[in-house]
C-alpha positions in Angstrom: 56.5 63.8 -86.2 58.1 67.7 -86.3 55.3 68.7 -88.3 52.3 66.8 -86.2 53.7 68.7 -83.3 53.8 71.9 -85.0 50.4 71.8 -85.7 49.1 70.8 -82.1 51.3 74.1 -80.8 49.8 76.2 -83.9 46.0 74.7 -82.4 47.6 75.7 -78.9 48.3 79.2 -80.0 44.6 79.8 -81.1 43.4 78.5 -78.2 45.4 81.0 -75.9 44.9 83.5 -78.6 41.1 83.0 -78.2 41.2 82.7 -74.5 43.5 85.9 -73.5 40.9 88.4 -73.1 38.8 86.2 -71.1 41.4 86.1 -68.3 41.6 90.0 -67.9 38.1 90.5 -66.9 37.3 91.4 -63.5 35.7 88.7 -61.2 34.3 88.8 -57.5 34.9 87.0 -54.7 32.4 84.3 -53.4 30.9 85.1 -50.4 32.5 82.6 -47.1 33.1 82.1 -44.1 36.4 81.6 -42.2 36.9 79.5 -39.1 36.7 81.8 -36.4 35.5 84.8 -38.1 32.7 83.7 -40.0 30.2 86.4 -41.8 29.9 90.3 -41.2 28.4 90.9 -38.0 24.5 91.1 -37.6 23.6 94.7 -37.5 21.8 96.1 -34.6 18.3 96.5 -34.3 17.9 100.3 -34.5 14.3 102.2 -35.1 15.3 103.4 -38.3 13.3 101.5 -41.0 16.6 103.0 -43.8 20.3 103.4 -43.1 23.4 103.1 -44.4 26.7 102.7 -42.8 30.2 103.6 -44.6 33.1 103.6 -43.9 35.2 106.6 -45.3 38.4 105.8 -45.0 38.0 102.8 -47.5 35.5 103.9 -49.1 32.7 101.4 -49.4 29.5 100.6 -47.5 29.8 98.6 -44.5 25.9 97.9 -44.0 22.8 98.9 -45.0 19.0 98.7 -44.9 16.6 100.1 -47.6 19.5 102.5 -48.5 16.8 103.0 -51.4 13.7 103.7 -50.4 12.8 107.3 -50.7 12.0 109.5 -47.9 11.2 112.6 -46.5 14.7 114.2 -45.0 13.6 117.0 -42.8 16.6 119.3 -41.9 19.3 117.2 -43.1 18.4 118.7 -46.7 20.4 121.9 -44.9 23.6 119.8 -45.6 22.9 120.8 -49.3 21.6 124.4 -48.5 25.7 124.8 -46.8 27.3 123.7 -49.3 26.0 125.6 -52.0 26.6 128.3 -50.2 29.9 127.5 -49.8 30.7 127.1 -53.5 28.8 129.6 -54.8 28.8 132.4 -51.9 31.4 134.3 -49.5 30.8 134.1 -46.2 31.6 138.2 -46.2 28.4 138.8 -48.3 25.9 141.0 -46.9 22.5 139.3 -47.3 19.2 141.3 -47.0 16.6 139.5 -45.1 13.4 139.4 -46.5 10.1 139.0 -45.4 9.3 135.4 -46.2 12.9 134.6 -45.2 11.9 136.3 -41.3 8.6 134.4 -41.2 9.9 131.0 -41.6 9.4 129.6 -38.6 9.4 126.3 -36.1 13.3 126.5 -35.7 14.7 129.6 -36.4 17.5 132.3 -35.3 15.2 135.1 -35.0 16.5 137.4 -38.4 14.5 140.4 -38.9 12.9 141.7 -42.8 15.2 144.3 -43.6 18.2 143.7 -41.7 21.8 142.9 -43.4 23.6 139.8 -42.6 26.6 138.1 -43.3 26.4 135.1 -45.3 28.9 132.9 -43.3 26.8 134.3 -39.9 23.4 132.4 -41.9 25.5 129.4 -43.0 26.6 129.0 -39.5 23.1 129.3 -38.1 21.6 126.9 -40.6 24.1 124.0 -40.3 24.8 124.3 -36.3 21.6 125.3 -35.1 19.0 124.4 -38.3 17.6 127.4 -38.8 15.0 127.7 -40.9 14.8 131.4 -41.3 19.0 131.5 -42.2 18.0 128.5 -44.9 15.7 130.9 -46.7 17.6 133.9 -46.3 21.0 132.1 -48.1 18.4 130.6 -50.4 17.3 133.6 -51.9 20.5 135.2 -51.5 22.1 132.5 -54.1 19.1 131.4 -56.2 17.5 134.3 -56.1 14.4 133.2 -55.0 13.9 129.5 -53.1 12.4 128.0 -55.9 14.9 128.8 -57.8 17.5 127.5 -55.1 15.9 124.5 -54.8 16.2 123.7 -58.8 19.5 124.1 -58.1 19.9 121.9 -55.1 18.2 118.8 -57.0 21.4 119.9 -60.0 23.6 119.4 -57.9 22.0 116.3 -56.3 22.7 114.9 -59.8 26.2 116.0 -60.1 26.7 114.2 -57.2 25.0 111.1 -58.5 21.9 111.9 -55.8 19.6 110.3 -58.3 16.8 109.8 -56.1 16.8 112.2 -54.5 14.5 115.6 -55.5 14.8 119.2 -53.1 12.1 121.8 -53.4 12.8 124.0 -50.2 16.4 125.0 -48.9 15.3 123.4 -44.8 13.5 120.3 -45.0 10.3 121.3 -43.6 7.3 118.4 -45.0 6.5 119.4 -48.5 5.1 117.5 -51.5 8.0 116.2 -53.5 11.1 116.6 -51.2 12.6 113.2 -50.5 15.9 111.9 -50.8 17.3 108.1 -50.1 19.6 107.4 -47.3 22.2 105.9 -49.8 21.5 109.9 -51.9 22.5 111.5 -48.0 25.6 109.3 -47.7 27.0 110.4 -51.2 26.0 114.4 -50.1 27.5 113.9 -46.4 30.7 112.7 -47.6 31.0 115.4 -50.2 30.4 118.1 -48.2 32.6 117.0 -45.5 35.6 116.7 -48.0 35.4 120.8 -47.5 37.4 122.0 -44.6 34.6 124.9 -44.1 32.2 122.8 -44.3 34.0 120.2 -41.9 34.5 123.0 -39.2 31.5 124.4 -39.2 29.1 121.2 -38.6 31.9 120.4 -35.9 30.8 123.6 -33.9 28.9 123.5 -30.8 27.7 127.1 -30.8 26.7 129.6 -32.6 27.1 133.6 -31.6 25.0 135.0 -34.0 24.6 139.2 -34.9 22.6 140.6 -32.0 18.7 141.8 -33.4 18.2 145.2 -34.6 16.6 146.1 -31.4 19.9 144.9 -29.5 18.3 141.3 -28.7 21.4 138.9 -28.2 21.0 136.2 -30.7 22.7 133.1 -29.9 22.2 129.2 -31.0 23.3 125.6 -29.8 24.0 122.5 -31.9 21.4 120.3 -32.4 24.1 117.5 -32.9 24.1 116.0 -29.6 26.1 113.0 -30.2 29.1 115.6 -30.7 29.4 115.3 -26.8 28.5 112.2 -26.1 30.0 110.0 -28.2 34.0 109.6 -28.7 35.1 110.9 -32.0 32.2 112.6 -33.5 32.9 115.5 -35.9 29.6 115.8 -37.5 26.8 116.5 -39.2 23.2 117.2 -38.9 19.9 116.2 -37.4 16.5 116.7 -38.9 12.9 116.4 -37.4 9.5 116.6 -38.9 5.8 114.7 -38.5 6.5 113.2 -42.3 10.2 112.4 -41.4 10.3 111.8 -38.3 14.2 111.8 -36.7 16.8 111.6 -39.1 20.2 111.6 -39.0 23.7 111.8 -40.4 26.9 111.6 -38.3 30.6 111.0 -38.8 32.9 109.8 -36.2 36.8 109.4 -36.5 39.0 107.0 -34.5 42.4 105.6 -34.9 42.7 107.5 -38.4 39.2 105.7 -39.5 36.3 107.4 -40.3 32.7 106.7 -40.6 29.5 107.7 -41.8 26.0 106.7 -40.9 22.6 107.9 -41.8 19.7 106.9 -40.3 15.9 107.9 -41.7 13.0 107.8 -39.8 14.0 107.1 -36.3 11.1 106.8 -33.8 11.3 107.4 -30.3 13.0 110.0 -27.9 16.5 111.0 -29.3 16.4 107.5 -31.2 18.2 109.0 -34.0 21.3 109.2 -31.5 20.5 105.9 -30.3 20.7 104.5 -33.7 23.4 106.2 -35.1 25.4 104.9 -31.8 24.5 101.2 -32.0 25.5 101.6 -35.7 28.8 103.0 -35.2 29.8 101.2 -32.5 29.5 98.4 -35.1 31.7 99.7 -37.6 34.2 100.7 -35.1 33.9 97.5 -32.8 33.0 94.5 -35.1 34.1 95.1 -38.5 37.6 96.8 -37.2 39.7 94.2 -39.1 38.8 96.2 -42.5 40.6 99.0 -41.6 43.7 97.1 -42.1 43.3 97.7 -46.0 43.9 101.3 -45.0 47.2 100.6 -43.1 45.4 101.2 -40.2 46.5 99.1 -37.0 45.5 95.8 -37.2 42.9 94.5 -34.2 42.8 90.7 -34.6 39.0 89.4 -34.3 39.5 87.2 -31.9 42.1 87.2 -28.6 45.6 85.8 -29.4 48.4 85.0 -27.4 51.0 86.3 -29.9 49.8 88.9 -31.9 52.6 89.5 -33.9 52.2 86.5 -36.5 48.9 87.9 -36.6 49.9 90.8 -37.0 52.5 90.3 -40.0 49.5 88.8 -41.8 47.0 91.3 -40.8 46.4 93.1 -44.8 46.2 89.4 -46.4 43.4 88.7 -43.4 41.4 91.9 -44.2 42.1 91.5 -47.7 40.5 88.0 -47.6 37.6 89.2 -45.2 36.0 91.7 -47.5 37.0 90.1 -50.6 34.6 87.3 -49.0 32.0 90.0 -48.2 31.5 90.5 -51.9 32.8 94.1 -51.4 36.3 94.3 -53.5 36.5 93.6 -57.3 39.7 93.9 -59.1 41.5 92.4 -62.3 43.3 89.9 -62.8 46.8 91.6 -63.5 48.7 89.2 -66.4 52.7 87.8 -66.1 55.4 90.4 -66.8 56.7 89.2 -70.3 59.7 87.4 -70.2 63.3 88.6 -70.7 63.9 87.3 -74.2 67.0 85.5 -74.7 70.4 87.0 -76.1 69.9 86.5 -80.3 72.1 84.0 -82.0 75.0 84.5 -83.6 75.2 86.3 -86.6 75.4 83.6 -89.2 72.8 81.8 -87.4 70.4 84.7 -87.0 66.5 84.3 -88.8 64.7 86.3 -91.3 63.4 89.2 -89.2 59.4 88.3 -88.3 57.2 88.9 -91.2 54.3 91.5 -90.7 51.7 89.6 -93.3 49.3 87.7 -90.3 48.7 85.5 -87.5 49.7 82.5 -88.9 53.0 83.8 -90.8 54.3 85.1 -86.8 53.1 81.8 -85.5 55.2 79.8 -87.9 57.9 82.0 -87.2 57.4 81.6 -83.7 57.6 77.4 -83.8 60.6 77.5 -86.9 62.7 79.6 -83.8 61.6 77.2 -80.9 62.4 73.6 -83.1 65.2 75.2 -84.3 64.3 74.7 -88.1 
């Protein structure tokens, strides 16, 4: 009898043996739907045919549509332009402006061939007021030429796992070639944000720019509307071409939560804002329970006449509601070994455990369980 049960706990210890590894491997959550909370929100309709929506703070995507699909990005390709400058320039460096850099045109801040200007002055004119003339000028500055500026945009595109995304001019205007993805933008907008320069400049509303050679005040306003008109905005930039059409990419911050969205191809008058809006106010509005995962408040979904049950729960609720979404992965984490017990006494004690295989420690194991 001892030694048939022996053998079914020897076949028992394979098993487990066999099984262990299985058990650590990460898994997902099914997608479903609660009573009285149900699925993530429908998104808007916005004019936008690609966008994404993220949410910073937690840092995963909220919503999307055709974050893939390349497209041309107009002046929002300046968010690259700044922050090359900013890692590889100082903002005290004098910058000659040279002819091609002076006769870029549509939106510029009026630099003149031959003049001497500060880097940081150009940065600040390119991000705030997307100007194309600064874009060249801090092009050739860094690269040398634009061409080679813009190898080095699509580089660093890659460093930052932009991988669809290819730059052959430092301001967005239409060329052959230059496209990027709205998923590429959302990976570039956060990274450039995580600079405080960079943070504070696309925040700024104006820009007081060197006056002309010939004593002409130069001075430039924010194409970011929304930072205005809509509560929390911080950033970043807005693009326009006939290829592009509007595009978009915005942060807002609220409560300690902050999101991005980017929006390509907007149609219509200011629809860019409009879309960027709707999709924010989604974020902010109807998927506010996630923020909970941050440590963030907790906003129940629906009205309660005690909140505080609710609230005492809120990290498990949020915790369930994404995990549901699909969006969280994680391990399964295995039982803390068990204390062992205090060894017998010394006339009692057993041959210390053999180090000759798998089946020499598991007959060790069952001789110190039955006590043989």
């Amino acid at each position: 009898m001892m030694r048939r049960l022996s053998v079914v706990l020897m076949v028992t210890l394979v098993v487990i043996a066999a099984a262990g590894p299985a058990s650590a491997s990460p898994f997902r959550f099914p997608r479903q739907e609660r009573p009285g909370v149900g699925p993530a929100p429908t998104p808007p309709q916005v004019s936008a045919p690609a966008w994404v929506l993220y949410d910073a703070t937690l840092g995963f995507p909220l919503a999307s549509q055709n974050p893939r699909e390349m497209r041309a990005p107009a002046s929002v390709t300046k968010i690259m332009t700044v922050l090359l400058a900013l890692e590889r320039g100082n903002p005290s460096d004098l910058v000659s402006i040279s002819t091609r850099a002076a006769a870029t045109g549509e939106r510029e801040i009026g630099v003149w061939a031959g003049e001497r200007v500060s880097l940081g002055a150009l940065v600040r004119a390119a991000m705030v007021h997307s100007a194309n003339d600064a874009a060249t000028a801090i092009a050739e500055h860094i690269g040398g030429s634009v061409e080679e500026f813009a190898v080095m945009m699509t580089q660093r595109a890659r460093e930052l796992g932009m991988n669809r995304t290819e730059f052959v001019n430092p301001h967005g205007l239409d060329a052959n070639g230059h496209v990027t993805t709205a998923e590429d933008m959302m990976l570039l907008a956060v990274a450039a944000m995580a600079r405080k320069d960079f943070r504070d400049i696309s925040r700024s509303r104006i820009v007081v720019f060197p006056d002309a050679p010939d004593g002409t005040g130069r001075r430039g306003t924010a194409s970011n509307l929304m930072l205005d008109t809509y509560e929390g905005t911080n950033g970043i930039k807005t693009g326009f071409t006939n290829r592009a059409m509007l595009t978009f990419v915005a942060s807002a911050e609220r409560d300690g939560r902050e999101i991005f969205v980017v929006v390509l191809g907007s149609s219509g008058q200011r629809a860019h804002f409009a879309d960027a809006r709707a999709l924010l106010d989604m974020g902010f509005n109807q998927m506010r329970s996630y923020g909970t995962l941050a440590g963030l408040p907790h906003q129940p979904p629906m009205p309660v006449a005690n909140p505080t049950p609710v609230a005492a729960a809120a990290a498990l609720e949020a915790l369930i509601h994404v995990a549901g979404e699909g969006l969280l992965e994680f391990e399964v984490a295995e039982d803390p070994e068990e204390v062992p017990p205090p060894p017998p006494p010394v006339h009692e004690r057993l041959p210390e455990t053999p180090q000759d295989g798998f089946w020499s420690a598991a007959g060790y194991f069952l001789r110190a369980m039955l006590g043989w």
